[in-house]
C-alpha positions, 0 to 999 in steps of 0.5 A: 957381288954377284951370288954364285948360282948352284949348278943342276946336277944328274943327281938333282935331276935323279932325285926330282924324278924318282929314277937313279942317276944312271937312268938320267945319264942314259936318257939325257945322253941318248945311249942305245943301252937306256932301256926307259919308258917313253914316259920316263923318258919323257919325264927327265927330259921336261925336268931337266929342261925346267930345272936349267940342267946344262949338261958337261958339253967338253965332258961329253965332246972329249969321250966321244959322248952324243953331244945332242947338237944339230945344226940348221944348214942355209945353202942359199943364205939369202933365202933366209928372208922368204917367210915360209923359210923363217917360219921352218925354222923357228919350228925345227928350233923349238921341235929339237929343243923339246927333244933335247938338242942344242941348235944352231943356224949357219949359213953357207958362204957364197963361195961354194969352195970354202963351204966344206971346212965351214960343215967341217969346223960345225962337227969338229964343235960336236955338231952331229946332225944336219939339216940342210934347207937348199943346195949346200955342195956336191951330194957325193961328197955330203955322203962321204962326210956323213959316213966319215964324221958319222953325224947323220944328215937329211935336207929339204929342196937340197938333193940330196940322198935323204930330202924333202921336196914340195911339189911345186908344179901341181900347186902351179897346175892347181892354180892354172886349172882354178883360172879356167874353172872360173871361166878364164880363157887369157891366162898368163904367165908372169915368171923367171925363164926357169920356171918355163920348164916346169911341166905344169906350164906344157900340160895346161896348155896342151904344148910346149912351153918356152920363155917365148911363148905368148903365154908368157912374159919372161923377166930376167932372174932376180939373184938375192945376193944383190944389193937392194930391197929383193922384194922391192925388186920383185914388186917393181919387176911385177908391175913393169911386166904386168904393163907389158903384159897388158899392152900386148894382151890386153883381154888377159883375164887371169895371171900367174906370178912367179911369187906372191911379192911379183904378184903385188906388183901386178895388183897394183898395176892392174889397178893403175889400169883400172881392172878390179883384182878378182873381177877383171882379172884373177890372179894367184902368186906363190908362197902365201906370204902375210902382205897377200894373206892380207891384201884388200884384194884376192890373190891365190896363192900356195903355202909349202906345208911348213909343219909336215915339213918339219915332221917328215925332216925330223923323222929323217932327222932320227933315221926312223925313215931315210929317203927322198919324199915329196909333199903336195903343197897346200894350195890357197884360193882366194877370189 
């Protein structure tokens, strides 16, 4: 027979911390008249996480209490895979349970219509603070549901009113500019069409930039949602048109590449050619990925600043400073 574990009361909590049981009840609770130190605060926090305090969730969902519940929103489930993604998000869970929220993670569906009762069944569970990582809906109508249901959203490359954007371009323009430092004078562009409107493209090289630039060889885009390996796809899809590249430009000197996982294909390719990675040719990708952290081979490449992205979220996450900021991203060069 199972022994009945005794549940962990306010009191106990109280008790082991030497303050009333009104006090813990304000600051487990996140009432506006808690009038603690942060040091009491912090105090009850660490002691009711130790000694397993659940708090009564129907309690507090019935009476309208802070439910201490946020929700992790992927408006591109496949993105999921991306390890700078994976990496925000274990760091987001283990920040907010700290703080004393509950956290879960729901990814959007694809039909973008049936999103909006998936956000509303999310409150309607107590959950009361968003964090969207991608586009989730219409923005107009996420501002409308956040002043409605009162639950406070912010958001990371979403677009919406309150988000965290990386800079991207200066991380490319970083690398296009590293190229020719180093003496390059046939540097490529291996990327989506998408990517050809980026501004950094036109400035490094002094005019516009399009898909059917000689500086660029273009590759039709790779959708996530598909069925198959998407970074064996991306690995293959570097390799072919690195290929191409070479055939056609055969003194290319150095290559950008539309991700670290396009860039390993082009690694391997240019050594199927015989052109030594670093020597020959420089290369850089982007996303700082373990495999080219690791590569035998230099490859730069770009990491998105994950922890200053997690603090500017949260900051926004507590509404202490609401608004839409850009973070430079943390460029890594390797040759």
């Amino acid at each position: 027979m199972l022994k009945q574990v005794k549940r962990v009361t306010i009191r106990d909590v109280a008790k082991s911390c030497g303050v009333s049981a009104a006090t813990v009840s304000q600051i487990l609770n996140r009432r506006e008249s808690n009038y603690s130190s942060q040091a009491t605060r912090a105090l009850v926090r660490r002691r009711a996480k130790e000694m397993g305090y659940q708090p009564n969730f129907g309690y507090r969902l019935m009476h309208g209490l802070p439910t201490c519940m946020a929700a992790i929103v992927l408006g591109a489930p496949a993105t999921i895979r991306d390890e700078y993604i994976q990496e925000l998000e274990r760091l987001l869970c283990t920040r907010l349970s700290d703080m004393g929220y509950a956290v879960c993670i729901a990814p959007m569906p694809q039909d973008r219509e049936a999103r909006p009762a998936v956000l509303d069944n999310l409150i309607q569970r107590g959950v009361e603070q968003l964090i969207l990582i991608g586009p989730v809906f219409d923005n107009r109508k996420l501002a409308e549901l956040a002043r409605e249901r009162q639950v406070t959203i912010t958001g990371y490359e979403s677009g919406y009113e309150n988000d965290i954007h990386v800079d991207v371009e200066s991380g490319m323009l970083q690398l296009l500019e590293h190229f020719r430092r180093r003496g390059r004078s046939c540097i490529r562009a291996v990327i989506e069409p998408e990517i050809c409107r980026c501004s950094a493209l036109s400035r490094f090289f002094g005019r516009k930039i399009d898909a059917e630039s000689p500086e660029v060889t273009a590759f039709r885009t790779l959708h996530r949602a598909e069925e198959g390996n998407y970074v064996q796809q991306a690995f293959d899809t570097g390799y072919r048109k690195t290929a191409e590249l070479l055939a056609r430009t055969p003194e290319t000197d150095a290559i950008f590449y539309h991700s670290d996982y396009f860039a390993l294909g082009g690694a391997k390719c240019l050594l199927d050619h015989g052109r030594v990675v670093g020597r020959d040719v420089l290369i850089s990708g982007f996303n700082e990925t373990r495999a080219v952290s690791t590569y035998p081979f230099p490859i730069s490449s770009v990491s998105h600043d994950v922890p200053r992205i997690a603090d500017r979220l949260l900051a926004s996450f507590r509404e202490e400073s609401s608004g839409k900021f850009v973070i430079a991203p943390q460029v890594i060069l390797r040759d």
